[in-house]
DRENRO-41398 format. One line per field, with one value per residue (C-alpha): residue in three letters; x, y, z. Coordinates in pm, 1 decimal. Layout:
residues N
type ala	...
px X	...
py Y	...
pz Z	...
This chain:
residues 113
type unk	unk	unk	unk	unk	unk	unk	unk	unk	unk	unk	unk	unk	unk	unk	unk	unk	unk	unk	unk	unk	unk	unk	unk	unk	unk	unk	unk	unk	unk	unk	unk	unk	unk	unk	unk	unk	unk	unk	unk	unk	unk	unk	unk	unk	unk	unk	unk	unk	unk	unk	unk	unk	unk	unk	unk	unk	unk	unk	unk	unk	unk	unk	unk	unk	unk	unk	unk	unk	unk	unk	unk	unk	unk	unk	unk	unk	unk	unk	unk	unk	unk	unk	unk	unk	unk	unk	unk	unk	unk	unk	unk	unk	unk	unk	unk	unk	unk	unk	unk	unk	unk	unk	unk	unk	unk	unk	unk	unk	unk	unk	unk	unk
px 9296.5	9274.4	8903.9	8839.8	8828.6	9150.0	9297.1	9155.8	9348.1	9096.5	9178.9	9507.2	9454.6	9277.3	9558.0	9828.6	9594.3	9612.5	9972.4	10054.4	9826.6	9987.1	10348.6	10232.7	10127.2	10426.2	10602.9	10431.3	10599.2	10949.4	10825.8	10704.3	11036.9	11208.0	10973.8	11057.3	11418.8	11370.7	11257.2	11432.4	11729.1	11842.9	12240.2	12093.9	11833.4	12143.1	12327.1	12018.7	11924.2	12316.4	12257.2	11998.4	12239.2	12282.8	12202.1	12006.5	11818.6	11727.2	11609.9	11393.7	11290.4	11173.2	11012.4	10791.5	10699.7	10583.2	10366.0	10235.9	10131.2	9989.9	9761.3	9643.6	9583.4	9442.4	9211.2	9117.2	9032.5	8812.6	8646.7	8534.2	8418.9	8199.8	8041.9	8024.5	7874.6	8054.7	8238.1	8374.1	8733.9	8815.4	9089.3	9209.2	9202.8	9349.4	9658.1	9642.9	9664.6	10012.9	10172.5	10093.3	10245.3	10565.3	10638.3	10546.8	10760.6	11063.9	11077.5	11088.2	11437.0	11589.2	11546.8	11677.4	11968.5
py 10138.1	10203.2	10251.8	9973.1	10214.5	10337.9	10003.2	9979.1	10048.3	10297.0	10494.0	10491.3	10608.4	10916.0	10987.9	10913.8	11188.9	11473.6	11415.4	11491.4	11775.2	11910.9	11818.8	12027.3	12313.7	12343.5	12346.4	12610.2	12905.8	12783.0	12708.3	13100.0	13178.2	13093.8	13234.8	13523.1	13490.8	13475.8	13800.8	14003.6	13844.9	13632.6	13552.3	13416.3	13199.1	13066.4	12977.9	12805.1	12568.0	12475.0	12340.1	12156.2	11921.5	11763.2	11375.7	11525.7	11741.0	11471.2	11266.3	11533.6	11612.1	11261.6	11306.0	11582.4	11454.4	11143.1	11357.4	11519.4	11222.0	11024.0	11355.3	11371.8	10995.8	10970.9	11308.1	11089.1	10795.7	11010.5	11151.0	10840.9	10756.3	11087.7	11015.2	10649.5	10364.8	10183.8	9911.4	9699.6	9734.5	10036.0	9925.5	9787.0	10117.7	10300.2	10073.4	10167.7	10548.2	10465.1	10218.6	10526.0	10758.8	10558.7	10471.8	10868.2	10983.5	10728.7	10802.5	11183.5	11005.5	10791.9	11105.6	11353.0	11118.1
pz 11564.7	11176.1	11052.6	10788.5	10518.6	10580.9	10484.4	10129.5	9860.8	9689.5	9979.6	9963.9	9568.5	9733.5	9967.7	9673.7	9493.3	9762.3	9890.9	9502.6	9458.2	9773.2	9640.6	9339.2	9515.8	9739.7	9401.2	9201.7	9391.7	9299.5	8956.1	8921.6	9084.0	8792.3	8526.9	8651.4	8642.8	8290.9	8282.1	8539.8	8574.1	8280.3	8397.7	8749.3	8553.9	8398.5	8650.5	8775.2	8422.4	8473.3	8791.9	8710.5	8508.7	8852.0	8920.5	9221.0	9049.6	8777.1	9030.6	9222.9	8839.7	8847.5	9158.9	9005.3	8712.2	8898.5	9127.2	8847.1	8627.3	8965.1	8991.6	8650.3	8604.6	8941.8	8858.4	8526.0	8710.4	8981.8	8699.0	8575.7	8906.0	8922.4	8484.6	8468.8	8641.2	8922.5	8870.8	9023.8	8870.3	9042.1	9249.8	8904.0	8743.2	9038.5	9000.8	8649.0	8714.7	8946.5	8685.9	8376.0	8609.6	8696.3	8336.7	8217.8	8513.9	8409.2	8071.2	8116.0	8365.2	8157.9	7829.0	8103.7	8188.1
Protein backbone atom coordinates (compact mmCIF):
# COMPACT_ATOMS: atom_id res chain seq x y z
CA UNK A 1 0.00 0.00 0.00
CA UNK A 2 1.61 3.49 -0.91
CA UNK A 3 1.45 6.04 2.09
CA UNK A 4 -0.58 9.10 0.80
CA UNK A 5 2.36 11.21 0.81
CA UNK A 6 4.16 9.15 -1.38
CA UNK A 7 1.69 9.93 -4.14
CA UNK A 8 2.07 13.74 -4.19
CA UNK A 9 3.93 15.27 -6.55
CA UNK A 10 6.07 17.46 -4.08
CA UNK A 11 7.32 14.21 -3.15
CA UNK A 12 8.17 13.01 -6.09
CA UNK A 13 10.20 16.61 -6.57
CA UNK A 14 12.15 15.38 -3.41
CA UNK A 15 12.90 12.02 -4.83
CA UNK A 16 13.70 13.67 -8.45
CA UNK A 17 16.15 15.84 -6.08
CA UNK A 18 18.10 12.91 -4.35
CA UNK A 19 18.13 10.37 -7.27
CA UNK A 20 20.10 13.41 -9.05
CA UNK A 21 22.27 14.31 -6.24
CA UNK A 22 23.09 10.62 -6.11
CA UNK A 23 23.51 10.47 -10.04
CA UNK A 24 25.97 13.34 -9.34
CA UNK A 25 27.88 11.75 -6.84
CA UNK A 26 28.31 8.47 -8.60
CA UNK A 27 29.71 10.79 -11.29
CA UNK A 28 32.26 12.88 -9.57
CA UNK A 29 34.91 10.04 -9.39
CA UNK A 30 34.92 9.63 -13.19
CA UNK A 31 34.84 13.34 -13.53
CA UNK A 32 38.26 13.55 -11.25
CA UNK A 33 39.39 10.61 -13.34
CA UNK A 34 39.84 12.67 -16.12
CA UNK A 35 41.27 15.80 -14.49
CA UNK A 36 43.82 13.90 -13.82
CA UNK A 37 44.47 12.55 -17.13
CA UNK A 38 45.16 15.93 -17.95
CA UNK A 39 47.92 15.98 -15.88
CA UNK A 40 49.54 12.64 -15.85
CA UNK A 41 48.73 11.36 -18.88
CA UNK A 42 47.85 13.86 -21.59
CA UNK A 43 47.80 11.31 -24.95
CA UNK A 44 45.21 8.95 -22.94
CA UNK A 45 43.06 12.10 -22.06
CA UNK A 46 43.04 12.44 -25.75
CA UNK A 47 42.00 9.55 -26.81
CA UNK A 48 39.27 9.95 -24.27
CA UNK A 49 37.79 13.87 -25.45
CA UNK A 50 37.79 11.95 -29.03
CA UNK A 51 35.52 9.53 -27.89
CA UNK A 52 33.38 11.60 -26.52
CA UNK A 53 32.36 12.79 -30.12
CA UNK A 54 30.07 9.76 -29.87
CA UNK A 55 26.08 10.06 -30.25
CA UNK A 56 26.16 7.93 -27.00
CA UNK A 57 28.14 9.91 -25.21
CA UNK A 58 26.15 13.15 -26.25
CA UNK A 59 23.26 11.66 -25.06
CA UNK A 60 24.66 10.40 -21.60
CA UNK A 61 26.17 14.15 -21.73
CA UNK A 62 22.60 15.09 -21.87
CA UNK A 63 21.76 12.88 -19.25
CA UNK A 64 24.18 14.74 -16.89
CA UNK A 65 23.55 17.95 -17.52
CA UNK A 66 19.86 17.22 -16.92
CA UNK A 67 20.67 15.73 -13.51
CA UNK A 68 22.61 18.53 -12.77
CA UNK A 69 20.18 21.39 -13.62
CA UNK A 70 17.06 19.23 -11.90
CA UNK A 71 19.48 19.42 -8.68
CA UNK A 72 20.26 22.94 -8.75
CA UNK A 73 16.74 24.17 -9.66
CA UNK A 74 15.24 21.75 -7.36
CA UNK A 75 18.00 22.93 -4.47
CA UNK A 76 16.64 26.64 -5.52
CA UNK A 77 13.20 25.77 -5.15
CA UNK A 78 13.89 23.90 -1.57
CA UNK A 79 15.54 26.91 -0.60
CA UNK A 80 12.71 28.95 -1.09
CA UNK A 81 10.74 26.58 0.76
CA UNK A 82 13.21 26.82 3.86
CA UNK A 83 13.32 31.52 3.51
CA UNK A 84 9.93 32.28 2.37
CA UNK A 85 6.44 31.78 3.30
CA UNK A 86 4.45 28.78 2.06
CA UNK A 87 2.53 28.91 -0.65
CA UNK A 88 0.49 27.30 -2.05
CA UNK A 89 2.15 27.16 -5.60
CA UNK A 90 4.69 24.83 -4.71
CA UNK A 91 3.80 22.01 -6.78
CA UNK A 92 3.76 24.84 -9.48
CA UNK A 93 7.25 25.81 -8.84
CA UNK A 94 8.51 22.28 -8.50
CA UNK A 95 7.30 21.70 -12.11
CA UNK A 96 9.09 24.79 -12.85
CA UNK A 97 12.50 23.53 -11.52
CA UNK A 98 11.98 20.15 -14.07
CA UNK A 99 10.81 22.22 -17.19
CA UNK A 100 14.31 24.86 -16.51
CA UNK A 101 16.22 21.79 -16.25
CA UNK A 102 14.94 20.00 -19.44
CA UNK A 103 15.30 23.08 -21.60
CA UNK A 104 19.07 23.92 -19.86
CA UNK A 105 19.88 20.20 -20.33
CA UNK A 106 18.57 20.30 -24.21
CA UNK A 107 20.21 23.17 -25.23
CA UNK A 108 23.65 22.15 -23.87
CA UNK A 109 22.21 18.75 -26.69
CA UNK A 110 21.18 20.32 -29.46
CA UNK A 111 24.88 22.97 -29.14
CA UNK A 112 26.76 19.59 -28.50
CA UNK A 113 25.09 18.00 -31.57
Amino acid sequence: MIRPHRSHPLWFAFLLHRISGLGLALFLPVHFYMLSLAITAPERLDRLLRFTDLTIVKLAEFGLVFLLAVHLFGGLRLMALEFLPWSPHQKTMASMAVALAFMVSTSFFLKAI
